[in-house]
LUMTIPA-226648 format. One record per atom (N, C-alpha, C): atom name; x, y negated, z; residue number from 1; residue in one letter. Coordinates in steps of 0.05 Angstrom, whole numbers. Atoms other than C-alpha are relative to their C-alpha. Example, Ala and Ser with C-alpha at 12.3 -4.5 7.8 and 13.67 -1.06 7.14 Angstrom:
REM LUMTIPA-226648
 at      x      y      z   i aa
  N     18     24      0   1  A
 CA    246     90    156   1  A
  C     18    -24      0   1  A
  N    -16     24     -1   2  S
 CA    273     21    143   2  S
  C    -15    -22     14   2  S
***
This chain:
REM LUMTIPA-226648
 at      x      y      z   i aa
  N    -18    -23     -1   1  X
 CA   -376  -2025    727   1  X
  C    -10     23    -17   1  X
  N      9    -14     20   2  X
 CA   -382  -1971    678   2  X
  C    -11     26     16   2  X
  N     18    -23    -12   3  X
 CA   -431  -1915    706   3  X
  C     18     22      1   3  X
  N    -15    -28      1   4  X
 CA   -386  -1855    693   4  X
  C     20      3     29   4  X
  N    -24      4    -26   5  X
 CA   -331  -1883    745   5  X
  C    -11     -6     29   5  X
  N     13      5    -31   6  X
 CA   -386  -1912    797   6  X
  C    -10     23     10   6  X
  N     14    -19    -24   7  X
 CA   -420  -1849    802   7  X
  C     24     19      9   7  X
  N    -14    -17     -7   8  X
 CA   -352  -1806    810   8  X
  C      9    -13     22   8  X
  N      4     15    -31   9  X
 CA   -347  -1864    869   9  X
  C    -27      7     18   9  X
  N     19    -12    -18  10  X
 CA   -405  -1847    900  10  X
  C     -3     26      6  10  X
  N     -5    -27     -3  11  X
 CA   -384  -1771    897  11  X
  C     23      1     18  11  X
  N    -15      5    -16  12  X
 CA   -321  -1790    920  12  X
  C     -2     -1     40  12  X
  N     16     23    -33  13  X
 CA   -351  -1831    988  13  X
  C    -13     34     16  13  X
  N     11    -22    -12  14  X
 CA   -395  -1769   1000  14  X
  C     18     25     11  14  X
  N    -24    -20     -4  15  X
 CA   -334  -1719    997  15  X
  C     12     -7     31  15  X
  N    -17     11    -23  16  X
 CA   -297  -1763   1042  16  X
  C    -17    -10     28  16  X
  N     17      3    -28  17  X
 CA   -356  -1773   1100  17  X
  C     10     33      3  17  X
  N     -7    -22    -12  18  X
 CA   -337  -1701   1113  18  X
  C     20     11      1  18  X
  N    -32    -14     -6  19  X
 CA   -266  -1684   1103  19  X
  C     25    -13     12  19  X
  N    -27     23     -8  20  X
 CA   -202  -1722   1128  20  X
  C     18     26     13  20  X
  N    -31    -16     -5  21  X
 CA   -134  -1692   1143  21  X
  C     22    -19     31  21  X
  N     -1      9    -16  22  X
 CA   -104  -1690   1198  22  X
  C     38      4      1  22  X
  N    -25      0      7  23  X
 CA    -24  -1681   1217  23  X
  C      8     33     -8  23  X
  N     -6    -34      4  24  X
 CA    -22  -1602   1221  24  X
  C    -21     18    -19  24  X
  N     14    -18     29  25  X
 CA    -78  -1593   1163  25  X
  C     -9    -33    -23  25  X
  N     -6     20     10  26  X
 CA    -68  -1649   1113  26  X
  C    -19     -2    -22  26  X
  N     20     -2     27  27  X
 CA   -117  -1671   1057  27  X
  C     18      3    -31  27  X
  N    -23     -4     31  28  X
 CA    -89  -1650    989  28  X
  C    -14    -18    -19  28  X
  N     19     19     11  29  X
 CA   -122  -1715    952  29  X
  C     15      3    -39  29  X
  N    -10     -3     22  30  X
 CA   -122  -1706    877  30  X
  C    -13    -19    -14  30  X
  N     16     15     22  31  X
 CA   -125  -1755    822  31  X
  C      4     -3    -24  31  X
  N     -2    -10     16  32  X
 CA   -131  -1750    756  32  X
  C     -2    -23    -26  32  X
  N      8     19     20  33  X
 CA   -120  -1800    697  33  X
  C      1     14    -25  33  X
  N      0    -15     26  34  X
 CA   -127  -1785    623  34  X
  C     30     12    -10  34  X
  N    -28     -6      0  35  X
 CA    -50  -1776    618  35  X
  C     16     23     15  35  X
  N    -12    -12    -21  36  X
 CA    -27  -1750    682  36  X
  C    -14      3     18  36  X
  N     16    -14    -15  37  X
 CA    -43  -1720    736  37  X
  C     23     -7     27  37  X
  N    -15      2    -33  38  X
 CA    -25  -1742    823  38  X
  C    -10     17     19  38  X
  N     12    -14    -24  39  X
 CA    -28  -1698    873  39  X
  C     16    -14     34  39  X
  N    -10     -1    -21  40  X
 CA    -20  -1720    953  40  X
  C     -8     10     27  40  X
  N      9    -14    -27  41  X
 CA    -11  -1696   1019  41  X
  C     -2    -23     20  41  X
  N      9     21    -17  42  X
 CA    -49  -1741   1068  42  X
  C     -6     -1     31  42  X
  N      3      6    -33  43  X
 CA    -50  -1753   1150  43  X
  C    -17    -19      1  43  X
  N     15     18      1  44  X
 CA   -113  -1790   1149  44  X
  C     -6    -14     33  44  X
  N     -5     14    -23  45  X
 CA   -107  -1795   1232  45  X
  C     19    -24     -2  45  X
  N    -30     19    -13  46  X
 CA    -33  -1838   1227  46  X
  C     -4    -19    -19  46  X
  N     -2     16     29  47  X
 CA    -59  -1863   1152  47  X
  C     22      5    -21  47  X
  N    -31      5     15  48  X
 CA      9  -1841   1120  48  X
  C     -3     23    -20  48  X
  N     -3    -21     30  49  X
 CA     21  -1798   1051  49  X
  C     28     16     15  49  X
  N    -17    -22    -11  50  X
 CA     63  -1734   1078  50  X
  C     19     13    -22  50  X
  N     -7     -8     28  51  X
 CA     86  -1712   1008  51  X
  C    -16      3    -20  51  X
  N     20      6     27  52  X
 CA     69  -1730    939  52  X
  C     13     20    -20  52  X
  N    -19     -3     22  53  X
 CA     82  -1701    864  53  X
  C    -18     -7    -14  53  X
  N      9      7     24  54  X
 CA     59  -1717    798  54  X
  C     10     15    -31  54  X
  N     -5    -12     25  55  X
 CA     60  -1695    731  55  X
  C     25    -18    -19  55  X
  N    -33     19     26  56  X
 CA    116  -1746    707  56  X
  C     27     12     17  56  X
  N    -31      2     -6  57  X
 CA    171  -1719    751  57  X
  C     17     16    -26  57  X
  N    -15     -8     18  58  X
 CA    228  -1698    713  58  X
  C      3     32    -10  58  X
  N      0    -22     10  59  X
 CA    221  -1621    716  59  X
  C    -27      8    -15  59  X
  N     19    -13      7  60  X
 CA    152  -1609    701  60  X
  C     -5    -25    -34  60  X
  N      3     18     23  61  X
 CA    158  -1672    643  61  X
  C     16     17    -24  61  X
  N    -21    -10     18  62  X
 CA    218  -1632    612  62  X
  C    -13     23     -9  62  X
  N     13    -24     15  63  X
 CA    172  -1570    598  63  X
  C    -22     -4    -13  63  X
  N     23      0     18  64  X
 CA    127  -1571    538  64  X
  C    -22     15      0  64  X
  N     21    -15    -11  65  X
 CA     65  -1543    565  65  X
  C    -27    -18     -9  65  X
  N     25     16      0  66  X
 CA     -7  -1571    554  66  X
  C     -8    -14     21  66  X
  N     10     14    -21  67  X
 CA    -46  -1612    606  67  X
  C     -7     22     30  67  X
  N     13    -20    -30  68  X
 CA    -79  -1553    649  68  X
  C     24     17     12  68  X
  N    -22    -18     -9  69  X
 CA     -8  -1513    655  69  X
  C     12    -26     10  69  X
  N    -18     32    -17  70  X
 CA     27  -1590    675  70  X
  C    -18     -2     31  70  X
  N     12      7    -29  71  X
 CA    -26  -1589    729  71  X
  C     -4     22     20  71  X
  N      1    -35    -13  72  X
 CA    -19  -1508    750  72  X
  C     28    -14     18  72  X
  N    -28      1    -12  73  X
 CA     57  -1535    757  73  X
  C      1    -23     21  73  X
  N      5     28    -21  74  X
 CA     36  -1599    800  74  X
  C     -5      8     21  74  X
  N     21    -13    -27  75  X
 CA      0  -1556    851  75  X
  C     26     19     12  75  X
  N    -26     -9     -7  76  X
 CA     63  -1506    853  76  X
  C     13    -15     19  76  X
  N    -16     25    -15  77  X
 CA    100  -1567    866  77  X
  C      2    -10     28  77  X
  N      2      7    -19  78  X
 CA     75  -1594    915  78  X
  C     -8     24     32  78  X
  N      4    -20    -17  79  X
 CA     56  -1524    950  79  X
  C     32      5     12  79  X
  N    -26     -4    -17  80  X
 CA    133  -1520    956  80  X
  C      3    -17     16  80  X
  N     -8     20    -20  81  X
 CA    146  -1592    985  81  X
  C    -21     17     20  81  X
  N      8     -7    -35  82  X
 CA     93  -1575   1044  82  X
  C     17     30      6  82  X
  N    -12    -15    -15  83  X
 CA    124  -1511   1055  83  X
  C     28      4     18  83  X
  N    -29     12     -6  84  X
 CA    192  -1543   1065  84  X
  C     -3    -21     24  84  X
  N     14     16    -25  85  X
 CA    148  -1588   1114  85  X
  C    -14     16     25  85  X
  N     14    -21    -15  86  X
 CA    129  -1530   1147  86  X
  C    -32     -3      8  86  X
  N     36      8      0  87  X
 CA     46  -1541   1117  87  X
  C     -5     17    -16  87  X
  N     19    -17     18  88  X
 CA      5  -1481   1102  88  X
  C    -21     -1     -2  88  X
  N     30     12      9  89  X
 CA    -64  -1508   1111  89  X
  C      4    -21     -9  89  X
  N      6     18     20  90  X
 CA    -93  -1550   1068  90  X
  C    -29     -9     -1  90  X
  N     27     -6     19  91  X
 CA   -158  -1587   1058  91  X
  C      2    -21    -21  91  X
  N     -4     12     31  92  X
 CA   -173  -1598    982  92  X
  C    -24    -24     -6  92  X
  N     25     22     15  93  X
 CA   -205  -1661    958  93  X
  C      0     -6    -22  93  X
  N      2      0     31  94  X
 CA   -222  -1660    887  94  X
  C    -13    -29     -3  94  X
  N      1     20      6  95  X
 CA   -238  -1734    895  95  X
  C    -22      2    -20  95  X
  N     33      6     17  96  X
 CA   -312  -1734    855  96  X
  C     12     12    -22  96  X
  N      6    -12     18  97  X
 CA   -277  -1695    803  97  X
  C    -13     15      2  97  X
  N      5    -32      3  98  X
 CA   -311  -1625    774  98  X
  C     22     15      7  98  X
  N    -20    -18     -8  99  X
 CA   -271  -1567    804  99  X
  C     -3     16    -30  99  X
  N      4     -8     28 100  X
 CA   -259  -1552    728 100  X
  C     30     -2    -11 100  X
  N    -25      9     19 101  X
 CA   -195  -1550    683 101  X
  C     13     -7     10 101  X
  N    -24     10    -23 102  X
 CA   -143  -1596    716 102  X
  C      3      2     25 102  X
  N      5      1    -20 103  X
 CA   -163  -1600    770 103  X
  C     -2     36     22 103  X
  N     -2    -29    -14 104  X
 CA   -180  -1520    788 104  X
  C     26     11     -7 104  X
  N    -27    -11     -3 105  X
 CA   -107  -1512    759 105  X
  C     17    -10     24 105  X
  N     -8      9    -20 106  X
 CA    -81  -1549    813 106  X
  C     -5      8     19 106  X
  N      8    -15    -18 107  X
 CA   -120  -1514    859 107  X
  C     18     32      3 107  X
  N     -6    -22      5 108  X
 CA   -102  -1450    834 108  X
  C     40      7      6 108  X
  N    -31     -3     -1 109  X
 CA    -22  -1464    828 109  X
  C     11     -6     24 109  X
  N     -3      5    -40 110  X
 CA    -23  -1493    908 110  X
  C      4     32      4 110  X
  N      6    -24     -6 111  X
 CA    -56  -1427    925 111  X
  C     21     11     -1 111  X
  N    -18    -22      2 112  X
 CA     -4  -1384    895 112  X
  C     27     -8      1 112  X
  N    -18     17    -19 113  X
 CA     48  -1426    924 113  X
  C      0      3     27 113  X
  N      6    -11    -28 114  X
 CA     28  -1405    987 114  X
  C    -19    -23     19 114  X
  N     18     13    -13 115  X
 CA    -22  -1463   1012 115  X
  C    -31     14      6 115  X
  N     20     -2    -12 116  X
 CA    -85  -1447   1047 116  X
  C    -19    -20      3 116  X
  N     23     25     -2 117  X
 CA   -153  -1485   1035 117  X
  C    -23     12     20 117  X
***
């Protein structure tokens, strides 16, 4: 396995011995390919995905923005679905990424969406 991906698995693993989501504070699990960008909302008690988005849906695909503004608008996104779920906490799992670039835009565009980490 190529070292880069095992050790952001073994960052991963470590993350996840301490966080898990529950039904009234959900894990916001983020993942990140070279392309696009998934964000979901997780009930790790029941096991079930509560609300997802992504960087391919059709509104945030139709605006010509760079990568880190597609992933400000992912975090938006999905800050609305939970609020329409009536979910203002949040905990964030950056999944063994760096809280850097995509990833802290996503953070950042939840936030001001009205989520709570």
């Amino acid at each position: 396995m190529n070292s880069k991906v095992s050790a952001r698995q073994k960052i991963r693993y470590r993350i996840r011995k301490k966080i898990s989501g529950s039904p009234q504070k959900p894990r916001l699990s983020v993942f990140r390919s070279n392309k696009d960008l998934y964000v979901q909302l997780i009930d790790d008690e029941n096991g079930v995905t509560i609300a997802s988005a992504s960087s391919r849906e059709a509104d945030i695909v139709a605006q010509k923005v760079n990568k880190v503004e597609k992933s400000k608008l992912v975090g938006s996104s999905i800050a609305k679905k939970s609020s329409d779920l009536g979910i203002t906490d949040v905990v964030f799992d950056r999944s063994g990424y760096i809280y850097h670039g995509r990833i802290k835009a996503v953070a950042e565009g939840a936030r001001e969406g009205g989520l709570k980490f």
